[in-house]
N, C-alpha and C positions, 0 to 999 in steps of 0.2 A: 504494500500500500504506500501510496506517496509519503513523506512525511509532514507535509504541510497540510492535511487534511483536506473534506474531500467539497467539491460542487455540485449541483444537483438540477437536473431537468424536470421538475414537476409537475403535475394539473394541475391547475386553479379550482377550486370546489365553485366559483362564481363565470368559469370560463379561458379559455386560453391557458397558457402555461406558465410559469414562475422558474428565476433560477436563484437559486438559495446555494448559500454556502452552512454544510454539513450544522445540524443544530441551531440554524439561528431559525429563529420566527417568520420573520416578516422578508420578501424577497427583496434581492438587488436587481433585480429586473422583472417584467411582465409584460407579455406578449401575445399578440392572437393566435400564433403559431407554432407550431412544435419543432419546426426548422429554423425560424429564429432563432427560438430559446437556447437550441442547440448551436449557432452559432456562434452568440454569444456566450454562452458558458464556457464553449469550449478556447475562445481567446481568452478569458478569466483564469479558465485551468491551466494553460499553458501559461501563463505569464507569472500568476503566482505559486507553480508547478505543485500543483493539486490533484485530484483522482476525479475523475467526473465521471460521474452518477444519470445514467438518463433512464427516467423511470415511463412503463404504459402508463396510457389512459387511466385503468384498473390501479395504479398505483406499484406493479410491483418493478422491479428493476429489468430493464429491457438489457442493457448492459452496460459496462463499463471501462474507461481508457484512462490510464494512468499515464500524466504527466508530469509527474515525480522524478527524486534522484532514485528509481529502484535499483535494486541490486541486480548485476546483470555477471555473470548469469543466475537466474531466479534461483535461491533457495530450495531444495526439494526436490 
């Protein structure tokens, strides 16, 4: 997992999508789109080298890309 924890692609429960950094409440962005949000999260991720999180509609996690300093080669 990155070390600088993670960003996130989320629903809006009132519509459109949200990108929230891991545990906070209230988003840093909101958008009517789900390829927005993903755009912009993912220059957020990359920049403050994060884990981003892009979750379905339903809420569960669709997948995730690590722009962190991970270990390479991966652990395990």
């Amino acid at each position: 997992m990155a070390k600088n924890g993670t960003h996130h692609v989320v629903p809006n429960p009132d519509g459109g999508w949200d990108v929230k950094r891991g545990g906070a409440q209230k988003a840093s962005h909101h958008t009517d789109t789900k390829a927005e949000a993903e755009r912009i999260a993912r220059e957020i991720s990359r920049n403050q080298e994060t884990e981003l999180v892009i979750h379905k509609k339903d809420g569960t996690i669709q997948c995730k890309d690590s722009h962190g300093n991970d270990d390479y080669p991966p652990k395990g």
